[in-house]
C-alpha positions as CSV (number, residue, x, y, z in Angstrom):
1,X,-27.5,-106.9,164.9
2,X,-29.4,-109.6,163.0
3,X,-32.4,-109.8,165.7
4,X,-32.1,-106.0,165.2
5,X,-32.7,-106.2,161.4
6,X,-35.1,-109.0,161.5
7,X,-37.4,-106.4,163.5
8,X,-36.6,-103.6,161.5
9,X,-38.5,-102.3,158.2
10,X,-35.4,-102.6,155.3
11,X,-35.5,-99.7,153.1
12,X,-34.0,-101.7,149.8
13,X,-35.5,-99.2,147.3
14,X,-37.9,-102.1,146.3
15,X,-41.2,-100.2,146.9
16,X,-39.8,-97.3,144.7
17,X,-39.3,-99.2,142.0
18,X,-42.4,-101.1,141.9
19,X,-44.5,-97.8,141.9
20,X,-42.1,-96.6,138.9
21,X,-41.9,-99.5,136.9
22,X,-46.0,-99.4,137.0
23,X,-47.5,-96.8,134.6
24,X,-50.8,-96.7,135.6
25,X,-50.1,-97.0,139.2
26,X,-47.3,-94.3,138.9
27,X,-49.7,-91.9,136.4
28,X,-52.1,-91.9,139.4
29,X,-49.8,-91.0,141.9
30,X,-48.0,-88.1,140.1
31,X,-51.5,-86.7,139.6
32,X,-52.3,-86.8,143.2
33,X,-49.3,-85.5,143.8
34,X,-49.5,-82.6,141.4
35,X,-52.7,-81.9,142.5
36,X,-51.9,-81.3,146.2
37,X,-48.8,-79.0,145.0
38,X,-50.7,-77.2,142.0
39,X,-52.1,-74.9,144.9
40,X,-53.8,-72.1,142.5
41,X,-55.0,-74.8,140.3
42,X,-53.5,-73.3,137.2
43,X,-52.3,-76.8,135.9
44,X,-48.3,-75.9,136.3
45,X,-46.1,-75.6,139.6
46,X,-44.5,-72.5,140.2
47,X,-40.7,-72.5,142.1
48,X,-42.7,-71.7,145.5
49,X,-45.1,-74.7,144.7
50,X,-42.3,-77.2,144.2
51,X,-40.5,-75.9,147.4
52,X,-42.3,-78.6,149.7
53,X,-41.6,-81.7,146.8
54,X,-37.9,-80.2,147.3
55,X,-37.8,-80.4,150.7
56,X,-39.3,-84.0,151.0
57,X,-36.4,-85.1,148.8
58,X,-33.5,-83.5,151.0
59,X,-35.3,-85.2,153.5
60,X,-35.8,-88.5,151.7
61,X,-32.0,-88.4,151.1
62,X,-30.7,-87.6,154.6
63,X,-30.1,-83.6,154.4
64,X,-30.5,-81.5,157.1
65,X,-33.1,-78.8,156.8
66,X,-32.7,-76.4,153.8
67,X,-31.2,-72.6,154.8
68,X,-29.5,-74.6,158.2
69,X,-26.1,-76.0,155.8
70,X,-24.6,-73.8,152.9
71,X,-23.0,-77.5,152.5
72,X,-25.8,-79.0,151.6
73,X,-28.2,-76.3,150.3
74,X,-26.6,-76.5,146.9
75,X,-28.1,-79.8,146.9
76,X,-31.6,-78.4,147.1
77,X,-30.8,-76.2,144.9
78,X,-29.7,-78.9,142.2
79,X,-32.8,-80.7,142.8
80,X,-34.7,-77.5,141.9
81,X,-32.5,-77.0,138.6
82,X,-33.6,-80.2,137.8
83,X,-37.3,-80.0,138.1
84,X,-37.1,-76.6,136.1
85,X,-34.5,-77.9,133.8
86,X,-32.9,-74.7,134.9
87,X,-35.0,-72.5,133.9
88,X,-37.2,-69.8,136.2
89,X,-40.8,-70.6,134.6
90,X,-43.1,-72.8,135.5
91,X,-43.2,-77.1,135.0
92,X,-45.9,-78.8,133.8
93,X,-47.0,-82.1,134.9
94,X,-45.1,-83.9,132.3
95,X,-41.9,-82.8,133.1
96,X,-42.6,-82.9,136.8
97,X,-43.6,-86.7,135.7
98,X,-40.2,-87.4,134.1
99,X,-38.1,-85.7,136.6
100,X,-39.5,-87.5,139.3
101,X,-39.2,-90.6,138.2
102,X,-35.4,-89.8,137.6
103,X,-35.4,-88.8,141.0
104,X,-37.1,-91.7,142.6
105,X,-35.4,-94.5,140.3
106,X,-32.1,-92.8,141.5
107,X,-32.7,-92.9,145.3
108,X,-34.0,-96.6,144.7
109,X,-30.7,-97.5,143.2
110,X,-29.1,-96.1,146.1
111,X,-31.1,-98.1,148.4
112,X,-30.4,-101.2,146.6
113,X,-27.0,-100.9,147.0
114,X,-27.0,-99.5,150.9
115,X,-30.3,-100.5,152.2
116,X,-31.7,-98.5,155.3
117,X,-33.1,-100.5,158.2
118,X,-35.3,-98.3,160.5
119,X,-35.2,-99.2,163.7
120,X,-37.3,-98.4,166.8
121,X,-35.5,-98.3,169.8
122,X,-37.9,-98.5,172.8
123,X,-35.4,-99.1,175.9
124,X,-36.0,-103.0,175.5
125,X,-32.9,-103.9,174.1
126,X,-31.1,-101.7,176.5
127,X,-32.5,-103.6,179.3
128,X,-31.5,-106.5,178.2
129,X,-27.7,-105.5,177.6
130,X,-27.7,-104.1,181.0
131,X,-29.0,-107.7,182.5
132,X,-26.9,-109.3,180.6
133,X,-23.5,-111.4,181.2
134,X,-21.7,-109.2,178.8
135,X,-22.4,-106.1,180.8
136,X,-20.4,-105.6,183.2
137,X,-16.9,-106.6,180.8
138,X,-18.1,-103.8,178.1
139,X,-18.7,-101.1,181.0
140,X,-15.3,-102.0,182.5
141,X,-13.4,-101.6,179.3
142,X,-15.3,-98.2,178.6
143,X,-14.3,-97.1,182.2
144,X,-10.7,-97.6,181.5
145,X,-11.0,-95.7,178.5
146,X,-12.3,-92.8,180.0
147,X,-10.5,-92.6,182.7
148,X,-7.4,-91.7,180.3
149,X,-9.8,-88.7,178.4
150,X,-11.7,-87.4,181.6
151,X,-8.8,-87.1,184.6
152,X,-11.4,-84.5,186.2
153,X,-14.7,-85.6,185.0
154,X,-17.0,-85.6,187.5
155,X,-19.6,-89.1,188.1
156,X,-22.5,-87.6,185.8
157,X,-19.6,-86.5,182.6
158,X,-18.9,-90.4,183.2
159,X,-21.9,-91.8,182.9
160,X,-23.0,-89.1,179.9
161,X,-19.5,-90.2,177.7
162,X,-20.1,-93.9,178.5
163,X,-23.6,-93.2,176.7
164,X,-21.9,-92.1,173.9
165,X,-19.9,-95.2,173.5
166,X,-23.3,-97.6,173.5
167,X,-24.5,-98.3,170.1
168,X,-27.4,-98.8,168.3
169,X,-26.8,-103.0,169.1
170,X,-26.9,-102.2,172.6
171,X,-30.0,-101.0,172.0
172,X,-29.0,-97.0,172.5
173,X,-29.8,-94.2,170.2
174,X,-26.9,-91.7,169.1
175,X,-26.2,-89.5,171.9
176,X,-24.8,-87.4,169.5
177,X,-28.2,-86.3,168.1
178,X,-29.4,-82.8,170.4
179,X,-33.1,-84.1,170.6
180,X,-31.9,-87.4,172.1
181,X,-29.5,-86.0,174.4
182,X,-32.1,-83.3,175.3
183,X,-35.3,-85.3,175.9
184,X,-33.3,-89.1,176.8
185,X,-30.2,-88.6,177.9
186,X,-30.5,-85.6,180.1
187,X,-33.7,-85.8,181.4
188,X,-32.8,-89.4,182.6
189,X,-29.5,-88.1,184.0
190,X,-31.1,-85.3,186.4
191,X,-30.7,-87.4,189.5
192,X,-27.4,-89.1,188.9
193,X,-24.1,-87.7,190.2
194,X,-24.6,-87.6,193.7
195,X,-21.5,-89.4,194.9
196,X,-19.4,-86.6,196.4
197,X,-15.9,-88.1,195.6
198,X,-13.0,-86.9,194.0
199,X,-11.8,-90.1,192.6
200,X,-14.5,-92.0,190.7
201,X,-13.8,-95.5,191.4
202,X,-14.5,-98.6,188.8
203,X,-17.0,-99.9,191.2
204,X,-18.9,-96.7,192.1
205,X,-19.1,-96.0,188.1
206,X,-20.7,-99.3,187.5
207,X,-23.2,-99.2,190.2
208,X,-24.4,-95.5,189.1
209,X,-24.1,-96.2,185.8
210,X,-26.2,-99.3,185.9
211,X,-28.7,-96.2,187.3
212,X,-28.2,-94.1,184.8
213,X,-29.0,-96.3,182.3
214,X,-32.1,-97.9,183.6
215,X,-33.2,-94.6,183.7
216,X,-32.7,-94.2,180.3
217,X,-35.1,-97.5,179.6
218,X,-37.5,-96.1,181.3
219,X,-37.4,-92.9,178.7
220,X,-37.1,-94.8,175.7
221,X,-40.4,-96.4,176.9
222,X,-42.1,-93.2,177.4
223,X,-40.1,-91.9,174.6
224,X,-38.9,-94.6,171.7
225,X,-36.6,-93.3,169.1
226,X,-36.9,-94.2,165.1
227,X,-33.2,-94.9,164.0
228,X,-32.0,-95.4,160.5
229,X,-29.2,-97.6,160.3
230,X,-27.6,-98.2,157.3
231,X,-23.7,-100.4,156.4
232,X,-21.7,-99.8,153.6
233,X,-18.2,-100.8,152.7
234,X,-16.3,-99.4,150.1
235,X,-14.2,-101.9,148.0
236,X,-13.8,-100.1,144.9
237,X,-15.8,-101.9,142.8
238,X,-17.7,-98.7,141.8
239,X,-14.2,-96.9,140.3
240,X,-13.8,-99.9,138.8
241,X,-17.2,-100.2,137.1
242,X,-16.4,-96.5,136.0
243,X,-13.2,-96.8,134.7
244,X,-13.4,-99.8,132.8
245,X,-15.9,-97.5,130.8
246,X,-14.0,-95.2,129.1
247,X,-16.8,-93.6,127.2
248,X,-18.7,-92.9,130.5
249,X,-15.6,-91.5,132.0
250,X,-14.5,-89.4,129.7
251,X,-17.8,-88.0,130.1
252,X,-17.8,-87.8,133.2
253,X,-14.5,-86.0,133.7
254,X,-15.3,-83.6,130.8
255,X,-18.2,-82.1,132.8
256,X,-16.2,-82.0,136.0
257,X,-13.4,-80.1,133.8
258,X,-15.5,-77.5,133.1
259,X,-15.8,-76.1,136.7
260,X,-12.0,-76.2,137.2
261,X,-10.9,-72.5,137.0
262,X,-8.0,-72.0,134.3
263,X,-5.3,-69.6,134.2
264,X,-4.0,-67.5,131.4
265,X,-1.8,-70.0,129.6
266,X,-5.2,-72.4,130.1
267,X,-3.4,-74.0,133.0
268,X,-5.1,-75.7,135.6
269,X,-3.9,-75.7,139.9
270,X,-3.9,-79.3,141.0
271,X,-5.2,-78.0,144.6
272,X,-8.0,-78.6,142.2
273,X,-7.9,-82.0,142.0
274,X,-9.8,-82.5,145.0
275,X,-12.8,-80.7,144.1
276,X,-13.1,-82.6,140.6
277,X,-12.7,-85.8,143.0
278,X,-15.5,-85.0,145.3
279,X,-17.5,-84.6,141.8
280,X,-16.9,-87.4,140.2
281,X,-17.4,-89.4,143.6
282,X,-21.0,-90.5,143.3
283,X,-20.4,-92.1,139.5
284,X,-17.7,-94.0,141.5
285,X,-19.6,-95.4,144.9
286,X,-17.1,-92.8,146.9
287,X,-18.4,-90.5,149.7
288,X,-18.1,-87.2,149.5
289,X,-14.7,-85.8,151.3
290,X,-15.4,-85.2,154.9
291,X,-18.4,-87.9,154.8
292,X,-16.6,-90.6,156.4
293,X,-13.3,-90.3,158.3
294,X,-11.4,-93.6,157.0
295,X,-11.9,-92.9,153.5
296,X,-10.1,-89.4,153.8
297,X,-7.2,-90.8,155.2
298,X,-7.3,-93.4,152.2
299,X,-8.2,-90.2,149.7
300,X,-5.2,-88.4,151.7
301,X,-2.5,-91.0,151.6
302,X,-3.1,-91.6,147.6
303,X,-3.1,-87.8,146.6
304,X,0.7,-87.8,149.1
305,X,1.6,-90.8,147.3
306,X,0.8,-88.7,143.8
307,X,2.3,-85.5,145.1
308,X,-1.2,-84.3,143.9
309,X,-1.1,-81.3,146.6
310,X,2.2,-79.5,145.5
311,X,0.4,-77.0,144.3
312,X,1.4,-76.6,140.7
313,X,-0.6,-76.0,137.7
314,X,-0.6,-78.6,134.8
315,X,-1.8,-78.5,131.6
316,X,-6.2,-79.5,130.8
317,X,-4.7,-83.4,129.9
318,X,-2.3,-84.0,132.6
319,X,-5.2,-82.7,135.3
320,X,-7.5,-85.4,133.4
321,X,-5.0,-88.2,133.4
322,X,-4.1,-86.9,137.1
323,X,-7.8,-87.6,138.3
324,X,-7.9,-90.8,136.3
325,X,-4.5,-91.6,138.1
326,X,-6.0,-90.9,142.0
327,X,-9.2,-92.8,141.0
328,X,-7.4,-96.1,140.4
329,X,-4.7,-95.6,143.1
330,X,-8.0,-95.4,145.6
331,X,-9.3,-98.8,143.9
332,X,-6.2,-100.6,144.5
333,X,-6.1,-99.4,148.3
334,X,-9.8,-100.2,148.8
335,X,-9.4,-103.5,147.3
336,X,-6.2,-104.2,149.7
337,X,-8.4,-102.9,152.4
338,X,-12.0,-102.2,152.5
339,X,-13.5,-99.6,154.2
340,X,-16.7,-100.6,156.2
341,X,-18.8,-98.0,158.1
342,X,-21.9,-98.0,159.3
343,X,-24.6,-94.9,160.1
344,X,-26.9,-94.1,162.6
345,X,-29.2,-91.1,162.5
346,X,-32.2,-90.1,164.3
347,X,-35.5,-90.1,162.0
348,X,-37.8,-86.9,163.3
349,X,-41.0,-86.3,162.6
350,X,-41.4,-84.4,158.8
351,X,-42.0,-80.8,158.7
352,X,-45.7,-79.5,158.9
353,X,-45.0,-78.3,155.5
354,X,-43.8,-81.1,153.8
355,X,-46.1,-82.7,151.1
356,X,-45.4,-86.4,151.9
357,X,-44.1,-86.3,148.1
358,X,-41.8,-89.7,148.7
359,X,-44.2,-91.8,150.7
360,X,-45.0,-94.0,147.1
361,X,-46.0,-97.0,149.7
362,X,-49.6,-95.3,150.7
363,X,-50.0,-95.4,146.9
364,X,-49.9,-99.0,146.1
């Protein structure tokens, strides 16, 4: 991956903070900025003016559309709360100021710690996996995989899973993505298939396969793809950070508290516990539940270890010292063994309606 990143524009959150950390520079872009969202010129944004400086931030942060994922669209909305400081009247440029540079100085943190690399992927380094010596070994040991998960695939389901196993290194963009599967990975696949024969041998998968993919060069010329590829690996040095704080934490898990529904007696169900875990994740470097498979099972195997999903209720102080408890039980297993994962998603073109809000390099 290192001729990979060497090509590729790192995202490190550097740019961000140099148009922050400069006041005139920074004063000059929020006025553009205002100025192309203040669309009736009455010197404050209404909700429906800030919609597009909303959306540019989901994007800027990875989201899918807003209205497509109730999972996400609470996000939007939080980003909304915070621009109006949760309030339904207007925001001047001052506080549009402030909360931006929150905003901004947030992401850039981020990026600091997980830089993005965007990468373009324009079939070249797919043509040279396919020519080279290591080729034919990886396509092999694919074959042999999917020959246990496709008994009754037919020759073109072959070649389309064995797509699906080439990464970003090989120099293939995530088949996973519908726009590359419906303007790459199809189009290129239209001829392919041919080979009337019941049993797909080794031999005959390589030879079409080798087909199949050159085909797919030759649409990643016509057609090259923007990834953004970013690593991370999760040691627990973020809960650590957090709970050798006790002030912040105790903060921290007095807001998440207040969310957890109580019963009569003031009693709170540890079936809870998750939710007040997927909370408190971003103060401790954790993904959100469902973000990234290994880290579940870690998340999982702590809260059995804890009996944290018996379902009882416990008292407001046994709940906090519970959370407090699953926080450092993760640490210690992420400390044992890191989690590394790495991400790989398709970078479109922004909506017609977006304001460019977070493009701060065109400023300096």
């Amino acid at each position: 991956m290192e001729g990979k990143k060497k090509s590729g524009e790192v995202m490190d959150g550097s740019d961000i903070m140099e148009l922050v950390g400069n006041e005139k520079v920074f004063s000059s872009f929020v006025d553009h900025k205002f100025q192309e969202l203040d669309r009736d010129c009455d010197g404050t944004l209404s909700l429906k003016e800030l919609q597009p400086a909303v959306a540019d931030i989901g994007a800027a942060l990875g989201l899918p559309a807003q209205g497509t994922s109730p999972d996400s669209d609470h996000i939007y909305s939080e980003v909304l709360s915070e621009f109006t400081n949760g309030k339904k009247g207007k925001v001047s440029k001052t506080e549009f100021k402030e909360v931006l540079s929150d905003i901004l100085l947030g992401m850039a943190a981020g990026l600091k710690r997980d830089p993005i690399v965007i990468l373009r992927i324009d079939g070249e380094d797919l043509h040279e996996f396919i020519k080279s010596p290591g080729f034919e070994p990886e396509m092999v040991s694919i074959f042999s995989e999917l020959e246990l998960d496709l008994a009754e695939g037919s020759l073109k389901d072959y070649i389309m899973k064995a797509l699906e196993k080439l990464t970003v290194e090989q120099g293939m963009p995530p088949a996973s993505d519908s726009w590359v599967m419906s303007n790459i990975i199809e189009p290129a696949l239209q001829t392919c298939g041919g080979v009337d024969q019941q049993l797909i041998s080794q031999e005959t998968f390589l030879v079409e396969f080798r087909k199949g993919a050159e085909s797919v060069v030759q649409k990643l010329k016509d057609h090259p793809v923007i990834v953004a590829h970013s690593e991370n690996t999760f040691e627990g040095s973020g809960i650590k950070k957090l709970l050798s704080n006790k002030f912040e934490l105790d903060k921290i898990l007095e807001a998440t508290l207040k969310n957890v529904p109580r019963d009569r007696q003031g009693k709170m169900p540890k079936e809870y516990l998750r939710v007040a875990l997927d909370v408190v994740a971003p103060s401790a470097g954790l993904p959100p539940l469902g973000a990234v498979d290994q880290m579940d099972k870690v998340i999982g195997d702590v809260f059995k270890m804890l009996d944290a999903d018996d379902g009882k209720v416990v008292k407001e102080d046994e709940f906090k010292k519970m959370l407090a408890e699953i926080l450092g039980s993760i640490m210690l297993q992420l400390e044992s063994n890191p989690v590394s994962v790495s991400t790989n998603s398709v970078v479109h073109e922004p909506l017609a309606s977006a304001s460019t809000l977070l493009q701060p390099s065109n400023s300096l």
